[in-house]
VEXDREN-2710 file (C-alpha; in Angstrom, 1 decimal):
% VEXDREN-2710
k/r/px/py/pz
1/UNK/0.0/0.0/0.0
2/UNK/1.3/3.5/-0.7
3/UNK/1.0/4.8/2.8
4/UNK/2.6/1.4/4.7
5/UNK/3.7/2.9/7.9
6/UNK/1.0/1.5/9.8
7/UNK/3.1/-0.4/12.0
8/UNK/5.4/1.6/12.7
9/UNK/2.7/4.6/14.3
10/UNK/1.2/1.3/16.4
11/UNK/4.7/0.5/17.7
12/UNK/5.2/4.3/18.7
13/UNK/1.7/4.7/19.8
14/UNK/2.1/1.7/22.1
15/UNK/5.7/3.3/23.1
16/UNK/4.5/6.6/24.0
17/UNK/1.0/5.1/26.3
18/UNK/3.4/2.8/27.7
19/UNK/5.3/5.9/28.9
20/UNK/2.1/7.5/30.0
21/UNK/1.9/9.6/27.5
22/UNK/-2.1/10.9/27.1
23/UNK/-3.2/12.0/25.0
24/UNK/-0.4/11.1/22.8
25/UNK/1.0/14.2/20.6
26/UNK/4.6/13.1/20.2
27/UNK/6.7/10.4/19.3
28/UNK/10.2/9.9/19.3
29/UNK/11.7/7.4/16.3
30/UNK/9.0/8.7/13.5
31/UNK/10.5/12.2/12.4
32/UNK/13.9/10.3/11.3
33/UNK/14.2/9.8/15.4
34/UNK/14.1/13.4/15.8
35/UNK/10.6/13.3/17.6
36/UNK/7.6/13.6/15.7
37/UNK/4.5/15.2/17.0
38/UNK/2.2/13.0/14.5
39/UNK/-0.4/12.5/16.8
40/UNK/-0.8/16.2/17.4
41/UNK/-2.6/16.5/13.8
42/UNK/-2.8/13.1/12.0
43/UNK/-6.4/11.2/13.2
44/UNK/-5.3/8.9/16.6
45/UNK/-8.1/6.9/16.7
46/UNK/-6.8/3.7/15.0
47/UNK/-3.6/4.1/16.3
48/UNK/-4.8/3.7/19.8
49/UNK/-6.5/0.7/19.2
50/UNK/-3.4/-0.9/17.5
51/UNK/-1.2/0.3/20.0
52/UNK/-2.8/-0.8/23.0
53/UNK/-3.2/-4.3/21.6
54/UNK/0.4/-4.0/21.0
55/UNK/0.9/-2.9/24.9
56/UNK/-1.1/-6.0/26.0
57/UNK/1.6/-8.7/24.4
58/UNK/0.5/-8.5/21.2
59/UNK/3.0/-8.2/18.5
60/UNK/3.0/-4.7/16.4
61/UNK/2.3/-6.6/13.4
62/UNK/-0.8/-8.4/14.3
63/UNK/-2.0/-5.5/16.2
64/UNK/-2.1/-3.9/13.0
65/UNK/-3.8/-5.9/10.8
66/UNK/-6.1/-6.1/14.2
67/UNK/-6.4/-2.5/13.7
68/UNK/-7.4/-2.6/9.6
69/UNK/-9.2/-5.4/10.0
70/UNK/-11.9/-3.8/12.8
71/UNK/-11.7/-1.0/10.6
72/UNK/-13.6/-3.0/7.5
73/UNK/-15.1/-4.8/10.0
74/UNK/-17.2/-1.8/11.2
75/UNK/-18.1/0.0/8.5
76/UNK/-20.3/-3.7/7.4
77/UNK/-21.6/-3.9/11.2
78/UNK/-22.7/0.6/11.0
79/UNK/-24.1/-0.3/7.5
80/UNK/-25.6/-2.9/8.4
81/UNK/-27.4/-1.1/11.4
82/UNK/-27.8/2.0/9.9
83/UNK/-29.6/0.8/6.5
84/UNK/-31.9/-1.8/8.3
85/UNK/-33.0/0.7/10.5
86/UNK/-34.7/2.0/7.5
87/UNK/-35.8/-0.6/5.1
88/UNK/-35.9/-3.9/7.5
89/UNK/-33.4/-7.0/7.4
90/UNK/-33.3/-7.6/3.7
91/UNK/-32.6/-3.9/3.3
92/UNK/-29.7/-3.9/5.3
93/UNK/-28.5/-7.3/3.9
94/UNK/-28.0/-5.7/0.8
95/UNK/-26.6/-2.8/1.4
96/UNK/-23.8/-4.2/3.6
97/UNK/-22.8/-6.3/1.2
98/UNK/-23.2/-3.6/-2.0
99/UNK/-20.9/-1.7/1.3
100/UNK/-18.6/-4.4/1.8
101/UNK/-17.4/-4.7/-1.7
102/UNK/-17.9/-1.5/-2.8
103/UNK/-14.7/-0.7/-5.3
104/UNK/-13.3/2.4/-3.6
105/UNK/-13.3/0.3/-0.1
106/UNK/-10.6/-2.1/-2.0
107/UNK/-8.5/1.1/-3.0
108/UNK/-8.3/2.1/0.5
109/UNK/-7.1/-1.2/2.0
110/UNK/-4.8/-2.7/-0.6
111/UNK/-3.9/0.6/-3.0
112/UNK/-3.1/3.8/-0.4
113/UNK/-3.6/2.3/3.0
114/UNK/-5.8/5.6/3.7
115/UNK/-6.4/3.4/7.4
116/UNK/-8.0/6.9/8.9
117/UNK/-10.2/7.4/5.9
118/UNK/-11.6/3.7/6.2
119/UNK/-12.5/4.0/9.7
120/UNK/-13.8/7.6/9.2
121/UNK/-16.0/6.2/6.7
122/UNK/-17.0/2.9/8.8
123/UNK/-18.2/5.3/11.6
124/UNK/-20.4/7.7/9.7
125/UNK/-23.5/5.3/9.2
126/UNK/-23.3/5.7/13.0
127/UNK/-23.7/9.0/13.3
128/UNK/-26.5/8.4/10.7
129/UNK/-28.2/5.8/12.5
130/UNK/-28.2/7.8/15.2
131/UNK/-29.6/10.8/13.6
132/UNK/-32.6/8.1/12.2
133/UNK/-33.1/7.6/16.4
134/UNK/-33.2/11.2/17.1
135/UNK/-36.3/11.3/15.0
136/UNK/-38.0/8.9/17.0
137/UNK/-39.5/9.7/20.3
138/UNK/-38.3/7.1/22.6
139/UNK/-34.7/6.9/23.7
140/UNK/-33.5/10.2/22.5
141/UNK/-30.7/10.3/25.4
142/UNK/-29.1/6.7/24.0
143/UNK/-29.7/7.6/20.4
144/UNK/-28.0/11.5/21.3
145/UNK/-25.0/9.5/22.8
146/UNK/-25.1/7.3/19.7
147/UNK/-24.4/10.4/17.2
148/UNK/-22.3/12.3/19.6
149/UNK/-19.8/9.2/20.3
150/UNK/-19.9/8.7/16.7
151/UNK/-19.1/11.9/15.5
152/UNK/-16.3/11.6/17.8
153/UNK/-14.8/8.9/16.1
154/UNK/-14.9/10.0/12.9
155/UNK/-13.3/13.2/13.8
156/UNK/-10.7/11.4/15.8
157/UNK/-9.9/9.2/12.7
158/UNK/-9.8/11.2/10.2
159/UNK/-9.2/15.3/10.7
160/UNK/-10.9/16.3/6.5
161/UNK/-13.8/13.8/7.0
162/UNK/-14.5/14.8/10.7
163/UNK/-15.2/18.1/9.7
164/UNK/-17.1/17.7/6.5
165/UNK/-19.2/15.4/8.1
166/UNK/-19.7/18.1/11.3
167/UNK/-20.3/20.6/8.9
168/UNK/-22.9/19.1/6.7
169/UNK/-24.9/18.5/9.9
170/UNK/-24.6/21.5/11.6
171/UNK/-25.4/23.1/8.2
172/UNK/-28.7/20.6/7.7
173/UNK/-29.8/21.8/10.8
174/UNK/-29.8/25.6/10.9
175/UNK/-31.2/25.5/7.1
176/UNK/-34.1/23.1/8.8
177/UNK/-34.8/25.8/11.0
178/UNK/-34.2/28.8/9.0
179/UNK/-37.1/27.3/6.8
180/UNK/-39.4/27.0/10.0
181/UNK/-38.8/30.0/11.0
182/UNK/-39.7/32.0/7.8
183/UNK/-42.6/29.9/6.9
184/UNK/-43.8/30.1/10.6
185/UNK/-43.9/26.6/11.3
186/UNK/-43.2/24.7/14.5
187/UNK/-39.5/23.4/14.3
188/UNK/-39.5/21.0/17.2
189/UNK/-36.8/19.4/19.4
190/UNK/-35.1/17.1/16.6
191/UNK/-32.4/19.8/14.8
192/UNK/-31.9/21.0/17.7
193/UNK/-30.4/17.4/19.5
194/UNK/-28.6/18.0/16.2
195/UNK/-26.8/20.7/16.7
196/UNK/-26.1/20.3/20.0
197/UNK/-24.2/16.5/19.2
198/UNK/-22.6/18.3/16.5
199/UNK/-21.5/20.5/19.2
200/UNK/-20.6/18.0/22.2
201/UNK/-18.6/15.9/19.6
202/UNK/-16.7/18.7/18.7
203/UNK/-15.9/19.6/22.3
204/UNK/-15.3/16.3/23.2
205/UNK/-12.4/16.5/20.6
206/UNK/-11.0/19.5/21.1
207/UNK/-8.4/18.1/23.1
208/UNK/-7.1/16.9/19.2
209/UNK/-8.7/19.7/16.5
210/UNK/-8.0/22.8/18.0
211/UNK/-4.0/22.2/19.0
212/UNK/-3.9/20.6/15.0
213/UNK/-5.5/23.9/14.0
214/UNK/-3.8/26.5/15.9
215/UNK/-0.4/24.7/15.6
216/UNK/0.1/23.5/12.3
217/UNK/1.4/26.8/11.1
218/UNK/4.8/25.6/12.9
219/UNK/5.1/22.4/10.8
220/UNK/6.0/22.0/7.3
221/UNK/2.7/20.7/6.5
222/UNK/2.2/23.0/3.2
223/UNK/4.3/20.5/1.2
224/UNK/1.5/17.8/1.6
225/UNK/-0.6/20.1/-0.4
226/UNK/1.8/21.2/-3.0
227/UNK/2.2/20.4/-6.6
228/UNK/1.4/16.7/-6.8
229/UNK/-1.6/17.2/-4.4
230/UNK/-3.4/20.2/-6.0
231/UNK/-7.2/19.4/-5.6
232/UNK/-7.2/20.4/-9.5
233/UNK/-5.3/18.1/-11.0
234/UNK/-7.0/14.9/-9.3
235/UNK/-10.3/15.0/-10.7
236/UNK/-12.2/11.7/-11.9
237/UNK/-12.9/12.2/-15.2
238/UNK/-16.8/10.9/-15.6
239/UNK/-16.2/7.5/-17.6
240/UNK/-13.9/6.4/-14.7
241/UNK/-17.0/5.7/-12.8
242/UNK/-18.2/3.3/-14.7
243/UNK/-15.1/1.6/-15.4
244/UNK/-11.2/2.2/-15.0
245/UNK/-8.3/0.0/-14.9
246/UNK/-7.4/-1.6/-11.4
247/UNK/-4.0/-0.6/-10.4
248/UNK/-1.7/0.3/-7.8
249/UNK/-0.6/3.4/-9.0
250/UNK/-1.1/6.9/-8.0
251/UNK/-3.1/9.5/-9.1
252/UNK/-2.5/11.9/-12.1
253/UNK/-3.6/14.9/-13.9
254/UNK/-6.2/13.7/-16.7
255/UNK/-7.8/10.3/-17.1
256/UNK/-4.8/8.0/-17.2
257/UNK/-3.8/7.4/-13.8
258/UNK/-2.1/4.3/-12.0
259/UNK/-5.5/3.5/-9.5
260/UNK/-8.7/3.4/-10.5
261/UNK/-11.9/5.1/-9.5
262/UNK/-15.0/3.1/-10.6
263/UNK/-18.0/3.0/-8.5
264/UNK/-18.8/-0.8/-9.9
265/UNK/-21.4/-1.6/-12.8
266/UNK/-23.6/-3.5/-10.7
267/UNK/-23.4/-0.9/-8.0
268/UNK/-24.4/1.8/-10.5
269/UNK/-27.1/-0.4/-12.0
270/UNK/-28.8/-1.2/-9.1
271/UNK/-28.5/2.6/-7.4
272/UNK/-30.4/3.5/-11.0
273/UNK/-33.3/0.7/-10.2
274/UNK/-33.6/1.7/-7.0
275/UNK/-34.3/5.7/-8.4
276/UNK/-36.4/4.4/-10.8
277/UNK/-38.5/2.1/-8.5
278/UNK/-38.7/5.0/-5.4
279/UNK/-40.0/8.1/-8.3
280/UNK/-42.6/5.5/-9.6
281/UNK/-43.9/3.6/-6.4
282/UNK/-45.0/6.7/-4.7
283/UNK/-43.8/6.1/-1.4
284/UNK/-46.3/7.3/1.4
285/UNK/-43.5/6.8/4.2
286/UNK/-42.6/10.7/4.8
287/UNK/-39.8/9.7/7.0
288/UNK/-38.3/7.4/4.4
289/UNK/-38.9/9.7/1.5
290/UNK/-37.0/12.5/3.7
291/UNK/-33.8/10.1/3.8
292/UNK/-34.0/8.6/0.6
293/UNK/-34.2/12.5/-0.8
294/UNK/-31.0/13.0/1.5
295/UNK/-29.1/10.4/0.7
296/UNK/-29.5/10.6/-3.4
297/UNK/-28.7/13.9/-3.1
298/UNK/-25.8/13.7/-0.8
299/UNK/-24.5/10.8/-3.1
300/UNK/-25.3/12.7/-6.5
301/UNK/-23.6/15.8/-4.7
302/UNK/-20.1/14.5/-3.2
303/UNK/-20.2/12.5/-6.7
304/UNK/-20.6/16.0/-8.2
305/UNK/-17.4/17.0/-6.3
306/UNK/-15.1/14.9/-7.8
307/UNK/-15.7/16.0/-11.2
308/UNK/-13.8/19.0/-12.8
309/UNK/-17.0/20.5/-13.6
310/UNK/-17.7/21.1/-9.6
311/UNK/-13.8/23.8/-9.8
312/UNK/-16.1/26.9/-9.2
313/UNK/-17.4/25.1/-5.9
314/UNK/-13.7/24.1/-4.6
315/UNK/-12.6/27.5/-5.1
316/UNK/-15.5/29.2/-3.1
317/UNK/-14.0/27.7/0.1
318/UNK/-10.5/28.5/1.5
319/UNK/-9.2/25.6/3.1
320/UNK/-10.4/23.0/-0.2
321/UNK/-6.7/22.7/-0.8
322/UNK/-6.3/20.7/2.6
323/UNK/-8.3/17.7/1.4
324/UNK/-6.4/17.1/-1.8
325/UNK/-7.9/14.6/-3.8
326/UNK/-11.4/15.2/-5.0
327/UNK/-11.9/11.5/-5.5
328/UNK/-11.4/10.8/-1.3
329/UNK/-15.5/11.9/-1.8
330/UNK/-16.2/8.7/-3.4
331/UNK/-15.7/7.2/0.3
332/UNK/-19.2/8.8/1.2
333/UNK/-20.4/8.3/-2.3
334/UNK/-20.3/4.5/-1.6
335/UNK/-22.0/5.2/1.7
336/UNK/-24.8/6.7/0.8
337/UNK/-24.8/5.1/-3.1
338/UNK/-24.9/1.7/-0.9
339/UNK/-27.7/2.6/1.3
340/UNK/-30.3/3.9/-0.5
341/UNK/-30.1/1.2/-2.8
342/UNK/-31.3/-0.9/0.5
343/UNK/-34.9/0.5/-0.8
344/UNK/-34.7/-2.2/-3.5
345/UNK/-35.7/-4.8/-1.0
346/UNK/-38.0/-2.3/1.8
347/UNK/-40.6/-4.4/2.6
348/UNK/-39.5/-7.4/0.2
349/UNK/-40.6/-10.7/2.0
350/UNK/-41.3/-14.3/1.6
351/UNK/-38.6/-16.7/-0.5
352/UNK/-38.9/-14.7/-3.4
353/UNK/-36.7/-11.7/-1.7
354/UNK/-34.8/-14.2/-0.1
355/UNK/-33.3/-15.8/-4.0
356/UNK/-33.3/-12.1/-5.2
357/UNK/-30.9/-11.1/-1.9
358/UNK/-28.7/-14.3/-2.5
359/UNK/-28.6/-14.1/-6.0
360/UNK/-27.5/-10.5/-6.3
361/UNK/-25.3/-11.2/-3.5
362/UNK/-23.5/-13.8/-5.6
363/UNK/-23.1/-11.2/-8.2
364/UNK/-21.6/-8.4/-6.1
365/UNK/-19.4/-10.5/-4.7
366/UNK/-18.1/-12.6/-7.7
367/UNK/-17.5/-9.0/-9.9
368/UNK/-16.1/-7.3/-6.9
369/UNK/-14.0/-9.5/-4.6
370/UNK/-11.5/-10.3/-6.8
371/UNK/-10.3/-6.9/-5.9
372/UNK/-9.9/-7.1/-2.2
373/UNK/-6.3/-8.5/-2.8
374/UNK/-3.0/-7.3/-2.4
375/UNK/-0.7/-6.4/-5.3
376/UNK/1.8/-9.3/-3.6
377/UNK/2.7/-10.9/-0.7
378/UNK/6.2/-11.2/1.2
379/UNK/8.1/-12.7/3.7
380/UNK/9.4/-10.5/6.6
381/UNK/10.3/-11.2/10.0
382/UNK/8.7/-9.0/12.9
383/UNK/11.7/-8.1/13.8
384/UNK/12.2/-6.1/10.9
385/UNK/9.0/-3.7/11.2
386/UNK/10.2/-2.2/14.7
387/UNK/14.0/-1.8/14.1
388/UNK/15.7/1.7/13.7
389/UNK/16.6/1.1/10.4
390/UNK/12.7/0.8/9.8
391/UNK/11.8/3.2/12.2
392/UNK/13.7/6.2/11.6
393/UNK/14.5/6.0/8.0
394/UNK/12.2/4.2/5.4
395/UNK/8.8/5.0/7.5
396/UNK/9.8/8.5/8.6
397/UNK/10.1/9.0/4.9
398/UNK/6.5/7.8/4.2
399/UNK/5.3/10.9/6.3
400/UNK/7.6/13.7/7.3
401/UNK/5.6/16.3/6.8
402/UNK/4.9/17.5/10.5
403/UNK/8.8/18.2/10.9
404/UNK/9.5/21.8/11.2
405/UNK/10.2/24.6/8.4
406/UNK/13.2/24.5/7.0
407/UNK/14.2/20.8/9.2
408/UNK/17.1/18.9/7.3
409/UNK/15.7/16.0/6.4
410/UNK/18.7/13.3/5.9
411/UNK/18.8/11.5/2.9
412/UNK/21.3/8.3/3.6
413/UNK/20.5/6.1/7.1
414/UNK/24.0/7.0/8.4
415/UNK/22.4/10.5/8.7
416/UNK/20.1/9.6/11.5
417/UNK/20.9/10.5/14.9
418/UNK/21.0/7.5/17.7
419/UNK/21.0/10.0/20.8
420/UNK/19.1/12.9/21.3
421/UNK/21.2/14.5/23.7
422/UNK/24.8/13.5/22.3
423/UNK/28.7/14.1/23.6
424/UNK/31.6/16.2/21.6
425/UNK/35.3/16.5/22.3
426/UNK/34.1/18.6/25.1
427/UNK/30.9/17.5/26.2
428/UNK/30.4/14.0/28.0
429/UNK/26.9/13.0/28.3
430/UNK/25.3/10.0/30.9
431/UNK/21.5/9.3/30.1
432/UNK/19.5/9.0/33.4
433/UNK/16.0/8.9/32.1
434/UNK/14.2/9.5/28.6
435/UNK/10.8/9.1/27.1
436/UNK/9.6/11.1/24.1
437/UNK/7.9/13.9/26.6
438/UNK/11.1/14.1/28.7
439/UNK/14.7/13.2/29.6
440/UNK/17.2/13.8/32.2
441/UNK/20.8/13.8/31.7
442/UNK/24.2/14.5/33.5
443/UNK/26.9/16.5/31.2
444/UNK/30.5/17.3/32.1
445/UNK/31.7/19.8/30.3
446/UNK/35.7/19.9/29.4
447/UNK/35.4/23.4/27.9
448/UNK/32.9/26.6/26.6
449/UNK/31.3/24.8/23.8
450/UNK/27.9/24.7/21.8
451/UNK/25.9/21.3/21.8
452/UNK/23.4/21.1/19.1
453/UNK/20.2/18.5/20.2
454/UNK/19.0/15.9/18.0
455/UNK/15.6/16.5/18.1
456/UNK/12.9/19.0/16.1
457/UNK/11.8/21.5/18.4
458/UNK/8.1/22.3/18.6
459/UNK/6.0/24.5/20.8
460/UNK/5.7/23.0/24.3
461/UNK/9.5/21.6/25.3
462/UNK/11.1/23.6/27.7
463/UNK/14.8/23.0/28.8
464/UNK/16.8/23.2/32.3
465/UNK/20.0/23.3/33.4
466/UNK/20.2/22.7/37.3
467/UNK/17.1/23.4/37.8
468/UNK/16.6/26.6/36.3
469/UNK/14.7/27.1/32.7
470/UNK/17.1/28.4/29.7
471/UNK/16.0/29.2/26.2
472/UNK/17.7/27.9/23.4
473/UNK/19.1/28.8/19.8
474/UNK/16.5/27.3/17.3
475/UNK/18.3/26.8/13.9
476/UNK/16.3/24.9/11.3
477/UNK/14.0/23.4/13.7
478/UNK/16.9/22.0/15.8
479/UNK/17.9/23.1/19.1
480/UNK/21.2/24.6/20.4
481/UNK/22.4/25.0/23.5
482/UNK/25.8/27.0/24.7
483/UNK/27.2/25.3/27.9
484/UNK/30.2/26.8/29.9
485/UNK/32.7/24.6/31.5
486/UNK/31.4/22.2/34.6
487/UNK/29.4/19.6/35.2
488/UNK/25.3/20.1/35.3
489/UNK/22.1/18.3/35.2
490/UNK/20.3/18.8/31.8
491/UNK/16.5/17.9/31.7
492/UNK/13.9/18.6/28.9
493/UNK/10.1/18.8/29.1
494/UNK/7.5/18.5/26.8
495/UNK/4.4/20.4/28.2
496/UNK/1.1/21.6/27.1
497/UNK/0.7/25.1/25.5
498/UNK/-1.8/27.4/26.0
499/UNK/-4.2/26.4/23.2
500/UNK/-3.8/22.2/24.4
501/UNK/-4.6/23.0/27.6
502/UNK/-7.4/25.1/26.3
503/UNK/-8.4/22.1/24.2
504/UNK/-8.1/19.6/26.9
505/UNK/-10.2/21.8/29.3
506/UNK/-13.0/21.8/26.5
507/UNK/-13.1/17.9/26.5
508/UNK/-13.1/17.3/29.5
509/UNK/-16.2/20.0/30.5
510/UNK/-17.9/18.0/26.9
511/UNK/-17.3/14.8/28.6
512/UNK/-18.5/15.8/31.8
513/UNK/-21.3/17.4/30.0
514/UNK/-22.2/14.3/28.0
515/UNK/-22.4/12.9/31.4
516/UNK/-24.7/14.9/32.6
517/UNK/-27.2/15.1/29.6
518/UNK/-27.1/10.9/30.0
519/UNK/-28.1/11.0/33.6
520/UNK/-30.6/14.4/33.3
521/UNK/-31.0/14.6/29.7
522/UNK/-34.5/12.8/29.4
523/UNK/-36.2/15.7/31.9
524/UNK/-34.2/18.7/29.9
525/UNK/-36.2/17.1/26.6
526/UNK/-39.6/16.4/28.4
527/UNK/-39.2/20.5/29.6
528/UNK/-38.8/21.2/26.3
529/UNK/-40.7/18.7/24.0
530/UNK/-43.3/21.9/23.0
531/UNK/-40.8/24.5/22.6
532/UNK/-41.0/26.2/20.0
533/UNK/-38.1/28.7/17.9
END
């Protein structure tokens, strides 16, 4: 897979908890053993599944596949859920498997690896399903959870998606009400438990978004979004949805690229006969017609998206240039496409819809799985996926874009560093302790010299000597430090700034808050059932 550097954030995840590091922001042999605050902006969530199986005994290569395997296995069990919810057991059977073996789901997991994108994605019908109990009257507390906890995850696994997806509802929402309101009508309680989960979820992560926001400016994390990732050269051109050649390529500019971005003929055929049989069976259910609307135009409109023609759209909204690829929209295209083709089968009984559901089944899975394979398979010891050779130089070079400006990145393995705090001619240097938030060390110094660190500074280490806090020389992103004959104690710090602590205050009053809506929640609703805005 193009992004395989999976195990190697599980083995520093698992490093860095095992340390007591939480939440985790930093690690220390990413970054070409420099110290890498990864975790301070790329999505955590898998990673700390895979790295506490990793901290329980488990090896860092199971853990992982652990960890992409749940993944898959999620987004069939939220399908599942969420589309049965809607259109019964027959419903759901179909779309999980239409889900399951949906191309794009194939070109996560064996083409780019996009492991935050897949559970992002395997969350959302969550949030959905929740949103489908929010409508009901019974339960709102455990269905307001639902969506909140959701929403959570997604935004923990993947930062573009996490947004989008809190966006979209938030935006739902208000226009729900804004419609009330001007044509007088009675808006009820519903967008409102909305809002405030889109609300909650984002407090509840704040602890991660708002240090990844107000601290990205310090990384080099422009060159991800530079010339080979400019939105506008990456859109799918429109007969590459109905059929492209599988490959394990990249993406280009134009129509002839190295992966392909086909929705699947019998997805697309059956999404068309499920249009065709909702506009002409006149469907009296008003809450179904309200999500099948949603959902066909949600698919129709991320589909829209990754087409050229949608440029005028990109270019209306400032931080577009963050998410890259237009085609990473064919992720919720596949959602929704998958779904509301569960309508096929809503109230489809008797043996009849039980040989239609096996018999498409059968198709699906005979056109599509032959895709869910890897490009090859090889031999490699454990060993081999947590050494330093692995560690600090061919995975740090899979992702080294959260170094700081101007950082010199090596280029040969002889170039990595092996201490962080290392001796000269005139500096001897015993390590006491060191973890990737702190280290303690005893120096005695031969003569007035200048020690350069081997670590990327970022915002939040502070430095001692004796006791008492100096400021050092930043060159490059590297630390220097000028040391007068003697001998000293020399301990480093990595603390909270302002804005994480800011952040962590936020989650922890949402959590606190969540608790309280849990326990108190179902009288605040009842108090306010006839409300109106």
């Amino acid at each position: 897979m193009h992004d395989d550097a999976q195990v190697a954030r599980v083995v520093t995840m698992a490093k860095a908890l095992s340390h007591g590091q939480f939440p985790v922001r930093i690690v220390a042999d990413l970054g070409y053993g420099y110290g890498y605050p990864i975790f301070n902006f790329y999505g955590p969530l898998p990673y700390y599944i895979g790295g506490l199986l990793n901290l329980v005994g488990m090896d860092a290569l199971s853990a992982t596949k652990i960890m992409i395997g749940l993944g898959v296995l999620l987004g069939s069990i939220s399908i599942y859920v969420f589309s049965s919810s809607l259109f019964g057991i027959y419903g759901g059977l179909i779309s999980t498997v239409l889900f399951t073996y949906f191309p794009y789901r194939a070109v996560q997991l064996y083409v780019r690896g996009a492991i935050g994108e897949l559970w992002a994605i395997s969350l959302l019908p969550f949030v959905l399903w929740g949103m489908v109990g929010l409508g009901k009257k019974h339960h709102r507390i455990l269905w307001f959870a639902i969506t909140t906890l959701s929403l959570s995850g997604v935004i923990l696994s993947h930062t573009v998606f996490g947004y989008v997806t809190a966006a979209s509802i938030l935006g739902v929402a208000i226009l729900y009400i804004l419609i009330a309101f001007v044509r007088k009508k009675h808006v009820g309680f519903v967008p409102v438990l909305f809002i405030g989960s889109c609300v909650l979820a984002l407090g509840l992560t704040a602890f991660f978004w708002l240090p990844a926001i107000g601290e990205m400016n310090y990384t080099n994390v422009s060159k991800v979004i530079g010339k080979s990732a400019d939105y506008k050269d990456h859109y799918i051109c429109f007969p590459q949805l109905w059929d492209s050649p599988w490959g394990f390529g990249g993406s280009a500019s134009g129509c002839l690229d190295g992966m392909s971005f086909k929705l699947g003929k019998v997805h697309i055929i059956m999404l068309f006969l499920t249009l065709i049989l909702w506009l002409f069976s006149k469907e009296k259910n008003k809450q179904i017609n309200i999500w099948l609307t949603g959902m066909i135009f949600l698919c129709f409109g991320f589909l829209f998206l990754t087409l050229s023609i949608s440029e005028s759209i990109w270019s209306l909204f400032p931080f577009s240039s963050f998410i890259q690829y237009p085609w990473r929209f064919l992720g919720p295209v596949g959602l929704f496409l998958t779904v509301f083709s569960g309508y096929l089968f809503f109230r489809k009984k008797g043996v009849l819809a039980v040989m239609s559901l096996a018999v498409l089944s059968g198709i699906i899975f005979l056109v599509n799985a032959k895709l869910f394979t890897p490009q090859y398979l090889y031999e490699r010891p454990i060993s081999a996926y947590v050494s330093t050779e692995e560690l600090r130089f061919r995975a740090s070079k899979v992702s080294d874009e959260y170094l700081p400006k101007g950082f010199m990145i090596p280029l040969i393995i002889s170039e990595i560093p092996h201490e962080r705090v290392p001796g000269n001619d005139g500096v001897s240097v015993q390590k006491i302790t060191e973890t990737e938030v702190n280290g303690l060390y005893e120096l005695n110094i031969n003569k007035n010299t200048e020690l350069k660190l081997n670590m990327a500074y970022f915002p939040g280490w502070k430095y001692y000597l004796n006791g008492t806090e100096v400021k050092l020389n930043v060159v490059a992103g590297q630390p220097y430090m000028i040391l007068s004959a003697g001998h000293v104690f020399f301990e480093m710090r990595f603390v909270d700034t302002p804005i994480r602590r800011v952040g962590n205050l936020i989650s922890f009053i949402s959590l606190v808050g969540l608790g309280i809506i849990t326990l108190y929640g179902k009288k605040i609703i009842s108090h306010y059932r006839n409300t109106r805005i």
